[in-house]
NUMARDREN-366398 format. One record per residue: x, y, z of N, C-alpha, C, O in turn. Coordinates in steps of 0.001 Angstrom, whole numbers, plus 500000, padded with zeros to 6 digits. Atoms other than C-alpha are relative to their C-alpha. Layout:
N
XYZXYZXYZXYZ;...
END
This chain:
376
500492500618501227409849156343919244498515499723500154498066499055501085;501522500342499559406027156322918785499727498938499282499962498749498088;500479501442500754404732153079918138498190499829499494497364500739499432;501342499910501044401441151994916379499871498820500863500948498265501084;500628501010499155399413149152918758498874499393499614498004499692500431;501197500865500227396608146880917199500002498771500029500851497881500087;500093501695499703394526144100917437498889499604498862497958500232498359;500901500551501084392921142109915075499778498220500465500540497332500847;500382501363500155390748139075915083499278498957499224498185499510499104;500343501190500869389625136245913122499883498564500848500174498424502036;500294500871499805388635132741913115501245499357500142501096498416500921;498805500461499670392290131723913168501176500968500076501227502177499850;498751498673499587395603133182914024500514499998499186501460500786499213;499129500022501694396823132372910256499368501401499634500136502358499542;500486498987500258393997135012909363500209501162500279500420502015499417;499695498879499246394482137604912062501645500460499462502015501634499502;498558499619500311398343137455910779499994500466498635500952501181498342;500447499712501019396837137923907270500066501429499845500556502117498949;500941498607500510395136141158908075501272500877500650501646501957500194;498531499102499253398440142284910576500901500328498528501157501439498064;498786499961501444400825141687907264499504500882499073500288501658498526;500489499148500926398174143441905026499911501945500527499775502867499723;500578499004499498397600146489907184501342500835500501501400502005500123;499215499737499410400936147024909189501687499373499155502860499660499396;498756500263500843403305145314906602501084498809501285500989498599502494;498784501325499390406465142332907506500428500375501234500429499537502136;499035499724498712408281144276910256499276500423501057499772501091501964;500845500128498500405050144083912757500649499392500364501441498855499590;499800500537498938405960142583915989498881499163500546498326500141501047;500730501192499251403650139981917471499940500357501576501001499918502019;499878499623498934403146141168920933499257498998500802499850498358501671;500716501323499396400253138644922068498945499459499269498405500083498356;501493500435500479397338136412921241499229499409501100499800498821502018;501126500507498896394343135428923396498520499302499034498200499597497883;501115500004500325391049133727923065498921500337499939498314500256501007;501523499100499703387848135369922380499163499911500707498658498799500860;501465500189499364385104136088924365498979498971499177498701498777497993;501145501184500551382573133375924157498395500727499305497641500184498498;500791499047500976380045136284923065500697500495498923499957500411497943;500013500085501830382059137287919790500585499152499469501113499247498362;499911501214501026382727134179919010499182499742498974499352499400497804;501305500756500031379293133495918917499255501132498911498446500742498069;500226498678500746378608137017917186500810499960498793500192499960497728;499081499862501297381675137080914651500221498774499880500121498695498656;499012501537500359383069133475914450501089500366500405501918499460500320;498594499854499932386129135334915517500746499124501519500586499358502716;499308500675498567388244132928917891500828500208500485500859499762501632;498909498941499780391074134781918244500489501695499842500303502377498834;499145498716500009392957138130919110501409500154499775502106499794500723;498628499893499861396312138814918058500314501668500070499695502402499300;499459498966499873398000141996919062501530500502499676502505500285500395;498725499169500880400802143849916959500136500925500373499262501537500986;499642498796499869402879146571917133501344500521498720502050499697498138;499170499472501549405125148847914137500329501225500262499349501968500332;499303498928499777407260151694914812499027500922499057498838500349497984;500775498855500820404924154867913125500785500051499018500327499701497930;499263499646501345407779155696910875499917499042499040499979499179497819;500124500434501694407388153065909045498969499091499575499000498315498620;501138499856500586404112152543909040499106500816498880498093500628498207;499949498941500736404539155721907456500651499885498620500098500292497598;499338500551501327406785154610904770499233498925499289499323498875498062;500813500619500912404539152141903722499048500542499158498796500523497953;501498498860500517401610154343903435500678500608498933500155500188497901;499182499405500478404061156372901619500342499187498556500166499761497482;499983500728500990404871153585899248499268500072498970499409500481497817;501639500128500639401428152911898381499892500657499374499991500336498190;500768498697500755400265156283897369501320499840498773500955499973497605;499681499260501215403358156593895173500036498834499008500294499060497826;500302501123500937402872153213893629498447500040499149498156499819497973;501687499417500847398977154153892900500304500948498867499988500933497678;499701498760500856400408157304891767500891499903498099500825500483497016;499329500161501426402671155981889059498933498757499251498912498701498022;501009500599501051400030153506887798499157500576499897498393499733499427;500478499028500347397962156240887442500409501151498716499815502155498323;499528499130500728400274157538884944500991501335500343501587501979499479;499115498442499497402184160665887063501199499043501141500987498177501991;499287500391499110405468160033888560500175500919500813500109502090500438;500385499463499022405541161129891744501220500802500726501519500156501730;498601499935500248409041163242892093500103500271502074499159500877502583;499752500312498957410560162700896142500219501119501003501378501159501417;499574498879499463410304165952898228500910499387501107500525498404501741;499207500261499009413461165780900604498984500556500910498048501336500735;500706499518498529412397165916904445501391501351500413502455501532499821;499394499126499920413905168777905977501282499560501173501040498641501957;498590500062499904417712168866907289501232498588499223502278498062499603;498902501209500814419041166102904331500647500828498602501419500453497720;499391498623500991419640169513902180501392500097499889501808500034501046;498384499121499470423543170602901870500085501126498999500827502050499332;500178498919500501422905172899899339498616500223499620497914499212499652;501319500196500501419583174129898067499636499565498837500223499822497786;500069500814501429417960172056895618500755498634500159500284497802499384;499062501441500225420622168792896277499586499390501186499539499860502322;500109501249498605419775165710898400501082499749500128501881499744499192;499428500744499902421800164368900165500290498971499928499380498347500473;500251501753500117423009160512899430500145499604501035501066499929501785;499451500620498674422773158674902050499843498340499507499075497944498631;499832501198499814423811154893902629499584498868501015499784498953502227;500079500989498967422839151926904179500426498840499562500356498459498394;499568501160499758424297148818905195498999498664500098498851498350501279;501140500496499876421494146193904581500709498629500198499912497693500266;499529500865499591424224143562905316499976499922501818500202498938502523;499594499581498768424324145012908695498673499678501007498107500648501512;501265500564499342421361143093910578500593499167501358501435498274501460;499954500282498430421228142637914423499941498489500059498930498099499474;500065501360499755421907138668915279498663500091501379498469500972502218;500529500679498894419246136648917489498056501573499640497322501910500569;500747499444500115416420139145915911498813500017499156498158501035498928;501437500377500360413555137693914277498701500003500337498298499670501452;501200499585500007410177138565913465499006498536500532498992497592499742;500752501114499600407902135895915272499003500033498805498530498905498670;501472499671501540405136136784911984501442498836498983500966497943498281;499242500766500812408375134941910175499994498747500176500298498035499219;499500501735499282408573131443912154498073499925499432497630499141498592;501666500337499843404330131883912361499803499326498202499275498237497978;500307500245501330404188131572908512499906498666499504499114498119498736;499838501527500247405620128183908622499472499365501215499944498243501403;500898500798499014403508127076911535498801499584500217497957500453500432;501817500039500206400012124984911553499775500687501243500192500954502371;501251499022498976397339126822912673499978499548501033500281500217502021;499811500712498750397098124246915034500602500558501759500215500792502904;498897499341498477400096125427917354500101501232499969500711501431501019;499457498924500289400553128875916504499571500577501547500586501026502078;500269499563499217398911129989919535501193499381501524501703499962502483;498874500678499024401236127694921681501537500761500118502239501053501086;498968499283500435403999129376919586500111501465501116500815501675502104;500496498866499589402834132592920590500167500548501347500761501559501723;499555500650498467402701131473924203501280500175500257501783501237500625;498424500058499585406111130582924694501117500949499541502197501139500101;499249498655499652407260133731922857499830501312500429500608502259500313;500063499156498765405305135812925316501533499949500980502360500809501280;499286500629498630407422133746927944501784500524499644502756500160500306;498569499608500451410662135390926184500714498774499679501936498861499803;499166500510500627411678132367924797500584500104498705499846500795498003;499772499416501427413716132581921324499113499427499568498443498574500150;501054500302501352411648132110918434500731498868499899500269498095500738;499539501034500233413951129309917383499560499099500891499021498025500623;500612501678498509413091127099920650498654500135499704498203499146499126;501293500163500171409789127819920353499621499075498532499013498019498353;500528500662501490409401126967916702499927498588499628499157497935498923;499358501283500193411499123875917155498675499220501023497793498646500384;500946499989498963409155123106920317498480499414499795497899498362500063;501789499960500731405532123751918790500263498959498772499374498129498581;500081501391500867406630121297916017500101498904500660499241498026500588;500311501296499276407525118809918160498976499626500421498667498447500247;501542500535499603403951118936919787499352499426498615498912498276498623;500839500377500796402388118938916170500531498295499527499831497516498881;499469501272500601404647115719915541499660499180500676499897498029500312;500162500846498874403404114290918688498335499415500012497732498613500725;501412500780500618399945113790916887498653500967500686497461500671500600;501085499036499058398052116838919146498905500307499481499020500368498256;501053499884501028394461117579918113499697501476501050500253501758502112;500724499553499174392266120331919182499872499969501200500044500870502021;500710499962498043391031118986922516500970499217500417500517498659501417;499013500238498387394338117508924306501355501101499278502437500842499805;499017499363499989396740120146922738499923500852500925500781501716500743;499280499151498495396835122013925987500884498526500657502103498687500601;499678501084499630397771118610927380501471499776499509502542500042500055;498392500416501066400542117368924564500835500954500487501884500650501057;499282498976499684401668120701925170501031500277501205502236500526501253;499860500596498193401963120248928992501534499376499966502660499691500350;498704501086499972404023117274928169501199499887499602502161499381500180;498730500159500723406378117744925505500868501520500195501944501672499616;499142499407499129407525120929927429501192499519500606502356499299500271;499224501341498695408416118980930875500910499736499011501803500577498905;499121501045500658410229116855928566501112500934499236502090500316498815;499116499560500398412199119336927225500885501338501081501982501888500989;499353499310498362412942121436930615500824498706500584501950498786501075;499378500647498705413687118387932366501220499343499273502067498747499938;498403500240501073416596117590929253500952500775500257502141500538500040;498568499113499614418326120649930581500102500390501171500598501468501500;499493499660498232418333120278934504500948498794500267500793497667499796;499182500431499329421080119033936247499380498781501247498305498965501819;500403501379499393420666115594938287500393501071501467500871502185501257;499467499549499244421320116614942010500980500467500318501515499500500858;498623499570499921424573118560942513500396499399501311499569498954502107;499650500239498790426828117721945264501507501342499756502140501539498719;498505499774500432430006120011945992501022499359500932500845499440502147;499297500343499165432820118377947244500463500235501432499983501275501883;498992499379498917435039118611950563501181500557499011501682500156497960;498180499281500735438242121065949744500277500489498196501284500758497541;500389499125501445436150122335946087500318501181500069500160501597501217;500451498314500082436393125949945389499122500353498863499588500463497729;500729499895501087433376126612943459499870501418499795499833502058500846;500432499159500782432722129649941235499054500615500024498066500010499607;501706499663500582429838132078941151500881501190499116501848501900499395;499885498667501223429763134387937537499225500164499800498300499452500191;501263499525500999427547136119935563500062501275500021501044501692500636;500193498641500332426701139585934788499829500978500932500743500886501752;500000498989499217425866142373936735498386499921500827497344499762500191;501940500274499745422347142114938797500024498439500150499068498135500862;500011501644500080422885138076938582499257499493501120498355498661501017;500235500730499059422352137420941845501362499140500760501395498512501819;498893500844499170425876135980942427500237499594501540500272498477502055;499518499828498324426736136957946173498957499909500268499239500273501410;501230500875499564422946135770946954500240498899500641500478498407501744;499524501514500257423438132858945703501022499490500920500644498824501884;498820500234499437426876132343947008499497499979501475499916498998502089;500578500390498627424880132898950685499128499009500107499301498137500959;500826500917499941422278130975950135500207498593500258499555497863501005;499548501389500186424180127833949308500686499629500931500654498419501157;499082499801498933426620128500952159499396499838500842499903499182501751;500807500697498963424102128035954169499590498609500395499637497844501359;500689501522500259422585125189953089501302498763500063501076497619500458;498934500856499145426300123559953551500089500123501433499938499119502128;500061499751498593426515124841956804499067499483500713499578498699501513;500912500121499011423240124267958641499313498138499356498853497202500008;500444501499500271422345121064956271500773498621500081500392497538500525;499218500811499716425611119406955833501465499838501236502176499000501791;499164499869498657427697120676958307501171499618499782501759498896500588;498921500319500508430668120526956089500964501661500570500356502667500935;499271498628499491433754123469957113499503500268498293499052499505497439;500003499116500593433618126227954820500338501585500285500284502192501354;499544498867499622434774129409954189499570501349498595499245500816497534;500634499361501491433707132558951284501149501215500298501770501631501276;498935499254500758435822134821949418499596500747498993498785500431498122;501038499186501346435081137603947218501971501093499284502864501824499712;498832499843500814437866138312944722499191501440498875499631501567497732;500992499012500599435367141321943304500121501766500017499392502695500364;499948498157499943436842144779942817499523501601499348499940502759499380;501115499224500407434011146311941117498891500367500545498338501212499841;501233499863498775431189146603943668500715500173501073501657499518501521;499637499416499067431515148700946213499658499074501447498512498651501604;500251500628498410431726146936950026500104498660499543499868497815500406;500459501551500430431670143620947979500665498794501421500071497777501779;499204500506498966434441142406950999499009499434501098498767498257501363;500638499955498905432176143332953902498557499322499600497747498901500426;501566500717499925428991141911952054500265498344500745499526497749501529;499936501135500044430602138702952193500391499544501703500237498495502329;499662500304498092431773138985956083498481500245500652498351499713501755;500733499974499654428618139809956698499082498411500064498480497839500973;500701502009499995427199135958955659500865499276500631500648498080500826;498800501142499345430447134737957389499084500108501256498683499102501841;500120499677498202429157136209960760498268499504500230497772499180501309;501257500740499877425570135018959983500061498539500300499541498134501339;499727501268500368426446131533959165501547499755501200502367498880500923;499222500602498796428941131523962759501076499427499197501040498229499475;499161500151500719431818131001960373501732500886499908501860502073500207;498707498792500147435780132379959758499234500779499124498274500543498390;499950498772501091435941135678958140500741499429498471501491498459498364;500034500123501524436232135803954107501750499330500022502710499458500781;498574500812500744439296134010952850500840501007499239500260501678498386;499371499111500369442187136110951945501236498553498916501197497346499158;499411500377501252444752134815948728500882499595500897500404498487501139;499298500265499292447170134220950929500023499039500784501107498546501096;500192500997499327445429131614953047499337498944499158498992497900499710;499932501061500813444631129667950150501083498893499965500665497853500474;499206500940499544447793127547950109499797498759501321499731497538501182;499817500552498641447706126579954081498328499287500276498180498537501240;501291500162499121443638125999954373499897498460500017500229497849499001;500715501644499340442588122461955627499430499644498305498561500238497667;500424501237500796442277119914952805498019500220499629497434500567498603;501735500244500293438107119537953365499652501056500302499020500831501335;500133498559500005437588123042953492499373500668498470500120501167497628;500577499317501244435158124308950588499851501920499938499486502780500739;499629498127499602435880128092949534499255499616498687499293498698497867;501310499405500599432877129877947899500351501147499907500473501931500849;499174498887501037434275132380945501498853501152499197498034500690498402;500700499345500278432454135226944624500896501014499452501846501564500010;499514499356500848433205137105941584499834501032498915499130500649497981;500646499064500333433079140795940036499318499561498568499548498423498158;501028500409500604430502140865937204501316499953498705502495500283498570;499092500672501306431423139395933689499127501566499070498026502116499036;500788498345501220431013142743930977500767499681498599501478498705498358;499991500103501381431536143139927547501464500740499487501659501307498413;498444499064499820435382144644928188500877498210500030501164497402500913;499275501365500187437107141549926821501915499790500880502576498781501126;498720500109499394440552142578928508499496499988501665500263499497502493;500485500529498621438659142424931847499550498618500279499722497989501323;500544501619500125437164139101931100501177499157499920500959498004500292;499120500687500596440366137806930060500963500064501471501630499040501621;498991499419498792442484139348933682498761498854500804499351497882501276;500448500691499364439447137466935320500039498543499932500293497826500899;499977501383500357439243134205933686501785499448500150501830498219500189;498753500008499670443404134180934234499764499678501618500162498572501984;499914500014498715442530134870938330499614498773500319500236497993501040;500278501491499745440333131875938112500667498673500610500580497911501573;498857501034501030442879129736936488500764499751501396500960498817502174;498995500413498333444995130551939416499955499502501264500791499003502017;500209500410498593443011130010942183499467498623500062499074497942501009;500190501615499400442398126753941345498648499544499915498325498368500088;501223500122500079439183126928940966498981498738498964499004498955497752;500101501256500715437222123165939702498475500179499663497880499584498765;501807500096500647433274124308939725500011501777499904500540502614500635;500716499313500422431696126905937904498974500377499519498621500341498340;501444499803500086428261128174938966499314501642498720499272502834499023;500505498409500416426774130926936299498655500272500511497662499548500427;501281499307499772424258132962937540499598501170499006500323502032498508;500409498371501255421717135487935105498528499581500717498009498623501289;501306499528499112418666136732936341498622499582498684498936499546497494;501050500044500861415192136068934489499355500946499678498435500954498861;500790498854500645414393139505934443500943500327498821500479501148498030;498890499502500793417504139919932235499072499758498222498513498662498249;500363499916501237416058140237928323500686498426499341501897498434499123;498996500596500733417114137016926689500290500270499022501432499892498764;498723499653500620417899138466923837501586500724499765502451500602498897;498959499722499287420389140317925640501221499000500110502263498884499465;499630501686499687421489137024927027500598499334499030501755498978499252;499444500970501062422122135100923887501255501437499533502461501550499755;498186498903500659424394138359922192501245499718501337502412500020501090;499046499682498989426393138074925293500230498099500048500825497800501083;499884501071499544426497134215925176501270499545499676501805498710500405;498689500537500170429851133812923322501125500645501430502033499890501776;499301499644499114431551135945926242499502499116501645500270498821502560;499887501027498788429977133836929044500205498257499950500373497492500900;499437501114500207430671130705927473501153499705500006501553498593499663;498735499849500003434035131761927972500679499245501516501593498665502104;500055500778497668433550130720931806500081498497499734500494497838500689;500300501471500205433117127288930574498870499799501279499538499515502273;500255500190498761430433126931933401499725498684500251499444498067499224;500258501378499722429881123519935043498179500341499474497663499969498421;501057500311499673426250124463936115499398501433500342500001502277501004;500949498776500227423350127290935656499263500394501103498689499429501608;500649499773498753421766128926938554499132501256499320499720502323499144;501225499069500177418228130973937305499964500781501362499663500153502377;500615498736498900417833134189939830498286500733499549497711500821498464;500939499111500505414769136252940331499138499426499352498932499850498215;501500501033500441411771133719939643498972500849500125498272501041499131;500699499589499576409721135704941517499948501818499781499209502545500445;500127498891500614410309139023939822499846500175498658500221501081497913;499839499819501984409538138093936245498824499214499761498391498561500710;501736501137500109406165136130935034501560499313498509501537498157498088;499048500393501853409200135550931467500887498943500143501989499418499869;498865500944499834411360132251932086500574499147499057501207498110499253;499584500380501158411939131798928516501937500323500024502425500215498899;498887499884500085415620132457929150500494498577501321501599498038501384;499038501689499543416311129160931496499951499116499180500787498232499370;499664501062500986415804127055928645500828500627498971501403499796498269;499429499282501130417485129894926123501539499610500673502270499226499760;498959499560499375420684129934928598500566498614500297501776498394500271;499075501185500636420862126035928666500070499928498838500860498983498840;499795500550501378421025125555925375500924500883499553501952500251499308;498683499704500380423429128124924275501220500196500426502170500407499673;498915500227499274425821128020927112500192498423500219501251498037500715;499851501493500332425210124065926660500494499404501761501439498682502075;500021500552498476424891123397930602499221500080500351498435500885499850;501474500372499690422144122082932754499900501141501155500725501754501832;500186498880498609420469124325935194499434499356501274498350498879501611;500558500923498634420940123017938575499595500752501188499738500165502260;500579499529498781419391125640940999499064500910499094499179500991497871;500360498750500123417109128508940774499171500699501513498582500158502449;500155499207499036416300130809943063498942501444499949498944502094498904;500319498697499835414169133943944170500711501492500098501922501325499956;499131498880499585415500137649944834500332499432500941500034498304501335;498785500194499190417987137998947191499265500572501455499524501643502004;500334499924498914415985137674950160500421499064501116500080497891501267;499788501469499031417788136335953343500748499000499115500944499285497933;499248500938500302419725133210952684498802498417499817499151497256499602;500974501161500969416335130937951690499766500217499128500219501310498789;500315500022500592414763130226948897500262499847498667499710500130497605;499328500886501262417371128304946912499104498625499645498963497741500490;500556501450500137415318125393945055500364499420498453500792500083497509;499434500841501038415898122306942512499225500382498739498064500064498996;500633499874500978414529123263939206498514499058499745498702497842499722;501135501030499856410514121749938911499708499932498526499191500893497957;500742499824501614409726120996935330498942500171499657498671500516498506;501779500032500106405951120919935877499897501672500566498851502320500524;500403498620499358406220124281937396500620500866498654499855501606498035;499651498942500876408630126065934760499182499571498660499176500195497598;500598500355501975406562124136931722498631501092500274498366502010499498;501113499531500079403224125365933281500438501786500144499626502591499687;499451498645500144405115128869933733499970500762498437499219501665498068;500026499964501648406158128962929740498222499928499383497573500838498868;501003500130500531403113127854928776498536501320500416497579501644499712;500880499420499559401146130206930960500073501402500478499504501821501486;499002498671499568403015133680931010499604500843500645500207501085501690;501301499838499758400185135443931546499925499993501601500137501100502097;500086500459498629399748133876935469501597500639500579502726500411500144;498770499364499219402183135901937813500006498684500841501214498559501040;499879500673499178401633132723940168501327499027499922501670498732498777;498773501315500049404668130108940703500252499210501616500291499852502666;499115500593498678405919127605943569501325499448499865501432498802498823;498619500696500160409554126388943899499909498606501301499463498792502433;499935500983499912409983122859944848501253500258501078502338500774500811;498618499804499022412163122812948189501230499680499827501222498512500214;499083500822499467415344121896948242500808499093501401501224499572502456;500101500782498849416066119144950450502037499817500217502503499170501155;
END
């Protein structure tokens, strides 16, 4: 699909969206905005860049419009040459139909939310849906700053703040997992689960020095068995937990359950969430990666809300600058996110969610830089 890529600037980003809507028509995309060089500021007044993008075709159809709208107020109607293969006989179009009821959920034009946004924030807006957050959070978000009284010179600041404040509404207070729990790791495919599931196993092991034991109930990934004997024999531990020794195991004995990926095959989801059921299982960690698309993420949210999960575990910090999906993923799976983590390097680099780090992240998409806050 060839796409069409411009930038336009003006003294505000209301304007620049002006000349996008006039030029490229409603179904531009919003791709980014930045601030101008301090030379054409100073040259144009222009203080902003915003950058759009519009599928050619129907940039083409507009154009297309136009001329035949000139054309008939000009007096000549303009009669519709078919494009070539919509023929079935010569001389006859074909009819064709569309479904204009038939519109993709979770897919809004950011130029749509911008319309109803002061000038003020729009750039904030903008910001945070670099950072892949939905348009809806954002929108909701950037009003809250403007309600928070922000001017010019501390709205980077306000901004700052009334983030934090809304990251640190959807992290989880310190977790603990019991003696004799069997906690849960789910999520999709790529998640990070069996990471995770080491990582944490560790951090019982070498921090609390509680027994434990891991289990991988996962017959979709190949070796998934031996990955998991492999962290047993790291972590000086029994071998993986077999179904069978569930019944007999020691009371304070925590089993760390690792489980094949959750997909969009509802009679698989349904045979899994049953296995669960059975094994008894009282915590449920979801894991989804931040490189994962959130709008991906949200279409798929009624099937992982199916997990009921206790508690959210962000993967892959450090492979994504986009962390607009840890606040997208509490809020529509309606659970706090109590870890996040890097790739699946080694068994470190599990840490507690930092709100000053993921706000200045959102806010700053842009910056590949990040630190994670240890866990202690």
């Amino acid at each position: 699909m060839a796409m069409i890529i411009k930038s336009y600037t003006a003294s505000t980003v209301a304007e620049a969206l002006k000349k996008i809507r006039e030029e490229l028509g409603g179904d531009a995309v919003v791709l980014s905005t930045k601030m101008c060089g301090e030379k054409e500021i100073s040259s144009t007044g222009h203080r902003f860049e915003v950058t759009a993008c519009i599928d050619q075709k129907a940039i083409s159809n507009k154009i297309s419009q136009k001329h035949a709208r000139e054309t008939e107020n000009n007096g000549i109607i303009a009669a519709e040459t078919p494009s070539a293969g919509l023929l079935d006989e010569p001389g006859e179009v074909k009819a064709r139909s569309m479904d204009l009821k038939a519109k993709p959920r979770n897919r809004h034009h950011a130029i749509d939310f911008l319309n109803d946004i002061d000038d003020l924030v729009q750039p904030i807006f903008l910001r945070l849906a670099d950072a892949d957050l939905p348009y809806e959070i954002a929108f909701r978000i950037t009003n809250r700053i403007l309600k928070c009284g922000a001017g010019e010179n501390d709205l980077e600041l306000v901004s700052y703040k009334v983030l934090q404040d809304e990251v640190r509404r959807l992290m989880a207070p310190q977790i603990k997992i019991p003696a004799g729990s069997r906690p849960a790791f789910v999520g999709p495919s790529g998640s990070g689960k069996t990471s995770t599931l080491g990582k944490i196993a560790a951090q019982i092991v070498t921090g609390f020095h509680q027994k434990i034991r891991l289990m991988s109930i996962d017959n979709m990934k190949i070796a998934a068995p031996d990955e998991i004997g492999i962290y047993s024999r790291i972590l000086n531990i029994p071998g993986p937990a077999h179904h069978d020794e569930l019944d007999d195991m020691d009371g304070d004995t925590i089993v760390l359950v690792d489980t094949p990926a959750i997909t969009h095959d509802s009679d698989h989801n349904k045979r899994l969430l049953k296995k669960i059921k059975a094994m008894g299982i009282d915590m449920v960690f979801f894991c989804f990666s931040t490189c994962s698309r959130t709008g991906d993420m949200i279409d798929a949210a009624d099937i992982f809300r199916a997990f009921q999960p206790h508690y959210l575990i962000a993967t892959h910090l450090d492979e994504s600058r986009r962390w607009g999906g840890i606040l997208a993923m509490a809020e529509y799976l309606n659970a706090p996110v109590a870890l996040v983590s890097d790739g699946p390097g080694g068994i470190g680099g599990l840490a507690v969610p930092d709100p000053a780090v993921i706000a200045k992240q959102l806010l700053n998409a842009q910056d590949d830089k990040h630190e994670l806050k240890s866990n202690k």
